[in-house]
N, CA, C and O of each residue as an XYZ file, in Angstrom:
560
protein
N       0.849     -1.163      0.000
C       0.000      0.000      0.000
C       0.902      1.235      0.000
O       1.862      1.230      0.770
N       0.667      2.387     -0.858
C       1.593      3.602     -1.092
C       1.031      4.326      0.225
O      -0.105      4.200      0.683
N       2.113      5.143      0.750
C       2.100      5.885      1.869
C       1.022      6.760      1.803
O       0.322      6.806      2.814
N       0.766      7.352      1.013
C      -0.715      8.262      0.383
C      -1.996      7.501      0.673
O      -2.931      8.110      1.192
N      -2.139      5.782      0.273
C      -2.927      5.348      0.390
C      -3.397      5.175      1.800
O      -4.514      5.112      2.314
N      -1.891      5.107      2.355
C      -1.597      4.871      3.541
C      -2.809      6.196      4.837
O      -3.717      5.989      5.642
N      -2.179      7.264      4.406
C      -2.776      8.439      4.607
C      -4.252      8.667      4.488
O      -4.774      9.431      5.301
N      -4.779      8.252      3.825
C      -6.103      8.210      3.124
C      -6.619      7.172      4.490
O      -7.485      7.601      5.253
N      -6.182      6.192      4.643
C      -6.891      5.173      5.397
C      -6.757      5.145      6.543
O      -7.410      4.362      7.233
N      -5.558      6.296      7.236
C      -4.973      7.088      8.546
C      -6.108      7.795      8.301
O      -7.039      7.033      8.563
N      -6.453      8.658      8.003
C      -7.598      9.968      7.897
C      -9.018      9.045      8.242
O      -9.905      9.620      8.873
N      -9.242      7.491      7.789
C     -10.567      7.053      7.796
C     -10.571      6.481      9.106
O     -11.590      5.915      9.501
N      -9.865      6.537      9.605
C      -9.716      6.095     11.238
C      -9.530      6.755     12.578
O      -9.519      6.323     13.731
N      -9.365      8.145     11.950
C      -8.863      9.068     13.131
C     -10.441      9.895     13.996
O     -10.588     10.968     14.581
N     -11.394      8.727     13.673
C     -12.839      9.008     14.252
C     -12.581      7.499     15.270
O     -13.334      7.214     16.201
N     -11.757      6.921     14.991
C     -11.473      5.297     16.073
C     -10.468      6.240     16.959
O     -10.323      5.964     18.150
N      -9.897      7.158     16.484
C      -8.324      7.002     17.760
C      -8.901      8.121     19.089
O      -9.777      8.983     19.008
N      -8.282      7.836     19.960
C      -8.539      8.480     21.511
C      -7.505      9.406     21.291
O      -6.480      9.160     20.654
N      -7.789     10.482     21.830
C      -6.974     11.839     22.192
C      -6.283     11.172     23.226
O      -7.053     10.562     23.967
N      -5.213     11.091     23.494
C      -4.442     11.612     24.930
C      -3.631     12.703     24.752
O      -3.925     13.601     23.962
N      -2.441     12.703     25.548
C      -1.911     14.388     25.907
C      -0.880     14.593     24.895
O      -0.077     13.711     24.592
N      -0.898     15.510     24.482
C      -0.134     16.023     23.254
C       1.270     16.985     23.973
O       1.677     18.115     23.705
N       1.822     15.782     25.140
C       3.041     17.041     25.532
C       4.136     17.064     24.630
O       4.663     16.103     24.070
N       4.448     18.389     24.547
C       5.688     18.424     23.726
C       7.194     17.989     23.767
O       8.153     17.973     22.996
N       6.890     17.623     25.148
C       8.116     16.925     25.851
C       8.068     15.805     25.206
O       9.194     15.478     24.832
N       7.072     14.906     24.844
C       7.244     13.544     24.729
C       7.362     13.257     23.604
O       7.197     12.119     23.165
N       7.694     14.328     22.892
C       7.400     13.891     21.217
C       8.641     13.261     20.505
O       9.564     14.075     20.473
N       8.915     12.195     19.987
C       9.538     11.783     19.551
C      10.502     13.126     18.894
O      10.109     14.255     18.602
N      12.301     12.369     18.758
C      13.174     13.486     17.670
C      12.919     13.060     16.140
O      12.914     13.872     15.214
N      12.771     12.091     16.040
C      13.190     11.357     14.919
C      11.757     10.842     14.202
O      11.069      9.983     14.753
N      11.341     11.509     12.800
C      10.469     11.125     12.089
C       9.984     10.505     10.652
O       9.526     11.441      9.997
N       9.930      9.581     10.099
C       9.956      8.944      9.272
C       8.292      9.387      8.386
O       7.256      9.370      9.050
N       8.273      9.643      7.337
C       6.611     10.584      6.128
C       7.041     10.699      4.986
O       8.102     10.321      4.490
N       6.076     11.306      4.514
C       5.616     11.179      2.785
C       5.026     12.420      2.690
O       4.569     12.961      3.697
N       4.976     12.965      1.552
C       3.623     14.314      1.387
C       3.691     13.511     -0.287
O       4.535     12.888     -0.931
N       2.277     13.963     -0.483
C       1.503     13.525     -1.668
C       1.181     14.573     -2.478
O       1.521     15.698     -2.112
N       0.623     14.439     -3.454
C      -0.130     15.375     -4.684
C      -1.234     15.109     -4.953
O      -1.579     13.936     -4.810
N      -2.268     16.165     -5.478
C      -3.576     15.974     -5.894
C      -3.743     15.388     -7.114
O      -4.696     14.753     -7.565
N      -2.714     15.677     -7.578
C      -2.500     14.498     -9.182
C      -2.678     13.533     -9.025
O      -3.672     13.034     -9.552
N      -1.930     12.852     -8.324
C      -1.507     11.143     -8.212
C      -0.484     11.038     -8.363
O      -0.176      9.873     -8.612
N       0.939     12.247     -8.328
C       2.066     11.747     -8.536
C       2.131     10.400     -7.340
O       1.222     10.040     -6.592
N       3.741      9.742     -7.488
C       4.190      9.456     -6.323
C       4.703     10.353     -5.253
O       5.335     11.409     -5.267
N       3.975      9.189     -3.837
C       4.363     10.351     -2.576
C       5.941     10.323     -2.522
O       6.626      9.453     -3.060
N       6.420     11.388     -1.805
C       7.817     11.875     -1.680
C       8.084     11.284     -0.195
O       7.286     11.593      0.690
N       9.108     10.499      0.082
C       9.120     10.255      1.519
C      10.785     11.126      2.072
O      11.752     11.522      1.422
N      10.437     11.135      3.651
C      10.892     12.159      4.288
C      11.611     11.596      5.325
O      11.188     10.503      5.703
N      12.830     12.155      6.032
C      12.713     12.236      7.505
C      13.000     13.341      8.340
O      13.949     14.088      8.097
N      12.262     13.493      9.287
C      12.312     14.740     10.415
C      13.472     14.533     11.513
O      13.928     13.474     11.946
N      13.785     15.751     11.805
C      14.276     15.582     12.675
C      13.527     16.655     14.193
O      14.041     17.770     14.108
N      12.943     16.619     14.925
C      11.878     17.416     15.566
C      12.597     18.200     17.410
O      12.433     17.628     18.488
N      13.199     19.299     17.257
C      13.322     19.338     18.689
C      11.919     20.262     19.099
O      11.467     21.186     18.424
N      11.325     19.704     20.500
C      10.454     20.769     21.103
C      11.012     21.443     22.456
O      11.687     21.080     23.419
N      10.310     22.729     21.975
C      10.531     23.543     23.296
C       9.652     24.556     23.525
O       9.599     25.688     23.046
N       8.481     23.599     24.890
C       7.730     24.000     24.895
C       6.216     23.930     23.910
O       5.543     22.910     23.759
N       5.941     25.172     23.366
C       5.017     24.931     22.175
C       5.660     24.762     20.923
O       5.147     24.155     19.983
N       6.960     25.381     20.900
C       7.667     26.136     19.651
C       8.103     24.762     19.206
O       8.357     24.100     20.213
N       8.301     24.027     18.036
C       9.101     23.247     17.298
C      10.073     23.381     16.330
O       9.570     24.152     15.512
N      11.498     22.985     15.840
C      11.891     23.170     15.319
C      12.983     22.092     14.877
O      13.283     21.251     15.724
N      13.660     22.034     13.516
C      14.487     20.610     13.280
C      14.644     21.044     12.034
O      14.673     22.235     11.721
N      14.804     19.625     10.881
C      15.214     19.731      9.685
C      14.159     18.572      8.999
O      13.300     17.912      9.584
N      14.420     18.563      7.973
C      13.617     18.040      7.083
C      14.984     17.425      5.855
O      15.865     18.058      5.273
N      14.651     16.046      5.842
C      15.540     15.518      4.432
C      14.771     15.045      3.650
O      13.751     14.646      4.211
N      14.783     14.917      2.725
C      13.660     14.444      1.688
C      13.982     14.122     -0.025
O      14.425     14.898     -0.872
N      13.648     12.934     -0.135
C      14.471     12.352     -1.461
C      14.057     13.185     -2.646
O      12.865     13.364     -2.894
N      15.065     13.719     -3.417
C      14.879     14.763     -4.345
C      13.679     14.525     -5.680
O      13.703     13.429     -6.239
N      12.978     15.248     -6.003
C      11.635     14.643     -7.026
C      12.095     15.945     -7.970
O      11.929     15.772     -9.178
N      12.597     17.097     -7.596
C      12.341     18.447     -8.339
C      13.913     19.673     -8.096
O      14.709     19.793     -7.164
N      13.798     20.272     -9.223
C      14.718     20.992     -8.790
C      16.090     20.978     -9.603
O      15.752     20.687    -10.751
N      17.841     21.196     -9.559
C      18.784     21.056     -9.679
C      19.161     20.169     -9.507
O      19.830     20.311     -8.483
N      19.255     18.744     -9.966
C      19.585     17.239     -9.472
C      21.036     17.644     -8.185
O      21.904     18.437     -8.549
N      21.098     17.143     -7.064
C      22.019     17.258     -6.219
C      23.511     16.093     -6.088
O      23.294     15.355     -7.049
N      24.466     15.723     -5.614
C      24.877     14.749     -5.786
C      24.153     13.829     -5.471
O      24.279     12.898     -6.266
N      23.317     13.602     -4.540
C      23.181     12.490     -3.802
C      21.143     12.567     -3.576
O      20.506     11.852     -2.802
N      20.636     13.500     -4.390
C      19.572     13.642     -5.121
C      18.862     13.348     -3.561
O      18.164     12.374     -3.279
N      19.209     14.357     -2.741
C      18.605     14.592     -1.408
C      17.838     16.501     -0.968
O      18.335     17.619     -1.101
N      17.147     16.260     -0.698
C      16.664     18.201     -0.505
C      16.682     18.044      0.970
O      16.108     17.138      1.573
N      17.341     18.937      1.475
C      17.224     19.514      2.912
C      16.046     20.744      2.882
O      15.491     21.419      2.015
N      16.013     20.636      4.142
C      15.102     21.579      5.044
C      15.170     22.295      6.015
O      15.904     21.549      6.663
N      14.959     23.420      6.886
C      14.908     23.984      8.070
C      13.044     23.828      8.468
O      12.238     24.552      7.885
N      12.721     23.079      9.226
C      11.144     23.778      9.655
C      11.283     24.503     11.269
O      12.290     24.348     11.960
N      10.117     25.282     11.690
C       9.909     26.184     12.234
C       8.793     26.240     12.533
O       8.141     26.920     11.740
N       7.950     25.617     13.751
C       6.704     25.886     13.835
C       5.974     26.142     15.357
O       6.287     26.919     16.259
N       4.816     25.107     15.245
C       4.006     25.062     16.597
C       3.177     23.484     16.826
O       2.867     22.663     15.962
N       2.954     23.429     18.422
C       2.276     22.428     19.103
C       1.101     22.935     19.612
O       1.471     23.674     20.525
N      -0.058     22.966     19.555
C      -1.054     23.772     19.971
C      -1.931     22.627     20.708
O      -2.848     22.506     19.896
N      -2.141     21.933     21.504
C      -2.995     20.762     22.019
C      -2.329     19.853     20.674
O      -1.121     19.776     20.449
N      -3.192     19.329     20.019
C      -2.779     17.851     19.188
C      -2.896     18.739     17.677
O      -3.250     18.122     16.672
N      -2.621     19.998     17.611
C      -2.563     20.554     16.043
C      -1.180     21.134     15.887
O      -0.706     22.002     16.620
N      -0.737     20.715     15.127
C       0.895     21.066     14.387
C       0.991     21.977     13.311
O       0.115     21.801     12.465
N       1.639     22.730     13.122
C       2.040     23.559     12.155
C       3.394     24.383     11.757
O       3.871     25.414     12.230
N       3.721     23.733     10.958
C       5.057     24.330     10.723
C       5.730     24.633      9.131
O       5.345     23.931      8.196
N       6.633     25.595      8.935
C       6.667     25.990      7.814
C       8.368     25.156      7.256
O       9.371     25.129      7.969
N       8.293     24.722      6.227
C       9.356     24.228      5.823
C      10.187     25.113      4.689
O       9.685     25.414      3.606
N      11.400     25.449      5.055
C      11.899     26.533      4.207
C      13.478     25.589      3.390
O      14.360     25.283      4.193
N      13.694     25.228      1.967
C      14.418     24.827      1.673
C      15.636     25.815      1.290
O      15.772     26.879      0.687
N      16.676     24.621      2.161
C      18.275     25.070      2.534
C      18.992     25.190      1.100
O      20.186     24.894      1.068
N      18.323     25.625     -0.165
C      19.415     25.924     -1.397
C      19.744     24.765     -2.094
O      20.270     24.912     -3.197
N      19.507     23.471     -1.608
C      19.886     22.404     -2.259
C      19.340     22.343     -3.078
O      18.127     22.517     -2.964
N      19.935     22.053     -4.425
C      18.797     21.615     -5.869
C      18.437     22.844     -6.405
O      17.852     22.872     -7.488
N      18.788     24.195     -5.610
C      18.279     25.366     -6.012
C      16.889     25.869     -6.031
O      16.168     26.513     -6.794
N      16.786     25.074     -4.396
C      15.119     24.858     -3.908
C      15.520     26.165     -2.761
O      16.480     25.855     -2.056
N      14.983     27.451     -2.492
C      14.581     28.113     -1.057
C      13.420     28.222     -0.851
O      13.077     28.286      0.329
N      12.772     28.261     -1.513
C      10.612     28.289     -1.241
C      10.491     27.553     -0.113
O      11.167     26.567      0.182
N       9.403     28.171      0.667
C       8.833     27.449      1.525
C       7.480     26.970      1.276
O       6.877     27.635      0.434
N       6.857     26.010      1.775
C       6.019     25.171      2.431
C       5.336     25.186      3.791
O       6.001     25.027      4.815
N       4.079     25.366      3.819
C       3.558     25.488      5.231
C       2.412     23.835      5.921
O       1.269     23.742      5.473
N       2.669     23.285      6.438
C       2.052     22.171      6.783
C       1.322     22.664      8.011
O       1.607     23.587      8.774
N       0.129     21.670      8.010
C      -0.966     21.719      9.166
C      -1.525     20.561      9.123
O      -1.957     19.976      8.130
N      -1.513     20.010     10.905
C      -2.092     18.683     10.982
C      -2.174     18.660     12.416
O      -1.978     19.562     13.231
N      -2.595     17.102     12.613
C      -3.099     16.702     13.804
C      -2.094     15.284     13.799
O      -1.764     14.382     13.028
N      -1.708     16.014     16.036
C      -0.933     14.999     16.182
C      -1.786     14.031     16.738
O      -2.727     14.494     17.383
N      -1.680     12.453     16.635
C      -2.899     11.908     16.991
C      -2.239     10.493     17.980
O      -1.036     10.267     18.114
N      -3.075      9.880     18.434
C      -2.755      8.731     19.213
C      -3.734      7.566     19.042
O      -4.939      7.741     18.864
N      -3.177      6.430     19.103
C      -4.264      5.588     19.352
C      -3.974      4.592     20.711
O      -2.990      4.774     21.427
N      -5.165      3.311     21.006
C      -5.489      3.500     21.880
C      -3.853      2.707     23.094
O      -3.761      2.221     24.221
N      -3.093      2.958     22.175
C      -1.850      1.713     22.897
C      -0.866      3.021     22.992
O       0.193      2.882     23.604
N      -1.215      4.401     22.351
C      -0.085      5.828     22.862
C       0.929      5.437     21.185
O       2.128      5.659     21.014
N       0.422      5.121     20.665
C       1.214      5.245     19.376
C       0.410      6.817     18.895
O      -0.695      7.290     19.161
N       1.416      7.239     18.183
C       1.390      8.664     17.590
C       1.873      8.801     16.397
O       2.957      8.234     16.265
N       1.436      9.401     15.359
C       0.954     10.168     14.073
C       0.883     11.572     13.453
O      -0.190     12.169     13.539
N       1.717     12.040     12.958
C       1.019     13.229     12.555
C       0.489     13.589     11.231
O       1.394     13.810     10.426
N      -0.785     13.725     10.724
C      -1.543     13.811      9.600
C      -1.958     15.436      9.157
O      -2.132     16.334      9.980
N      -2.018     15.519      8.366
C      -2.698     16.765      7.501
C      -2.074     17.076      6.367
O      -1.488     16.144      5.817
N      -2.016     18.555      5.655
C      -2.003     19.269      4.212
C      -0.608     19.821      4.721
O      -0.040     19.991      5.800
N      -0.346     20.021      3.304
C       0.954     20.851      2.820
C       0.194     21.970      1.794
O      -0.765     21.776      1.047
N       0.928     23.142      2.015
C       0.197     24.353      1.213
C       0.835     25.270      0.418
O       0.603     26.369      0.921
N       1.516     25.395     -0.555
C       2.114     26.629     -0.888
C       1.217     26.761     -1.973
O       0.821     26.007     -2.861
N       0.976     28.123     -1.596
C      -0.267     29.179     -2.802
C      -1.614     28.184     -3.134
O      -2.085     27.531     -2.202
N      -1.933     28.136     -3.852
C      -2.871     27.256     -4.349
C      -2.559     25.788     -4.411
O      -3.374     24.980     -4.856
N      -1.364     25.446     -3.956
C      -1.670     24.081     -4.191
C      -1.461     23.503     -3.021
O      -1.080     24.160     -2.052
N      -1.661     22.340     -2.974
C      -2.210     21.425     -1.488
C      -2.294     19.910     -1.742
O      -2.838     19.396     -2.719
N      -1.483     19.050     -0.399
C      -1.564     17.914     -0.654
C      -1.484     17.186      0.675
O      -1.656     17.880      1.677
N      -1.247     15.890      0.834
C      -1.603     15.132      1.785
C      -0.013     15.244      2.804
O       1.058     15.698      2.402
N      -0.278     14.739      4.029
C       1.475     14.256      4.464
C       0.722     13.606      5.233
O      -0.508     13.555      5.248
N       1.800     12.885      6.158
C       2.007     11.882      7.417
C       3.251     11.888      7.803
O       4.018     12.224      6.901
N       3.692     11.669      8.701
C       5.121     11.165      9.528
C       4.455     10.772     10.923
O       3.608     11.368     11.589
N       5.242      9.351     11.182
C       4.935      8.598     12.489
C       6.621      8.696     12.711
O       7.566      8.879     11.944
N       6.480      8.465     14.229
C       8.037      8.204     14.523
C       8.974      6.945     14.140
O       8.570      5.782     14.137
N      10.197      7.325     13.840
C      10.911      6.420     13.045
C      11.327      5.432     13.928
O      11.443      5.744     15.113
N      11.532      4.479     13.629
C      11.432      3.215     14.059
C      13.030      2.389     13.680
O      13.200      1.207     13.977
């Protein structure tokens, strides 16, 4: 199953999962995701790296290259910069020049749990008009 599909069937379940506490202390560093397209391209997979402090979040973003200046090693870095608000996330992803990518990206989602304290984070990616799916669970 593609991580998108994956996403799609995360989203049809998040009426099954239980809220618990969304501390920022506990949030995993290390995150393993995808963001998708309204096309149907293939999803792009990712990994985070997440420090919290407090509400404020902040880390990096690596992500296997789809677009851009081919790189050696056909990898795009990231800086993100965001927030923890109860179980809603938001953070803006600003690319580090690699590939001759600096645009940013703004994501919004929900961090979620189910009923054993496993955690998720789901929602959209947004720049200007366009919009697509993500996920990252902690890496494993």
């Amino acid at each position: 199953m593609s991580l998108i599909a994956k996403a799609v069937t995360l989203l049809a379940l998040v009426s099954a999962l239980v809220a618990g506490p969304a501390a920022a202390a506990n949030l995993p560093s290390e995150w393993a995701g995808a963001y998708g397209y309204e096309d149907g391209r293939e999803a792009v997979p990712f990994m985070i790296t997440l420090t919290a402090n407090g509400a404020i979040l902040t880390g990096h973003i690596d992500e296997v290259q789809t677009f851009g200046v081919k790189s050696a090693d056909d990898k795009l870095g990231a800086k993100i910069v965001g927030s923890l608000n109860g179980h809603q996330v938001m953070f803006t992803k600003t690319y580090d020049g690699k590939g001759g990518q600096t645009h940013s990206v703004t994501y919004k989602g929900t961090l979620l749990f189910d009923e054993d304290g496993a955690q998720c984070m789901l929602g959209t990616w947004r720049i200007g008009a366009d919009v697509g799916p993500w996920m990252a669970c902690p890496a494993r």
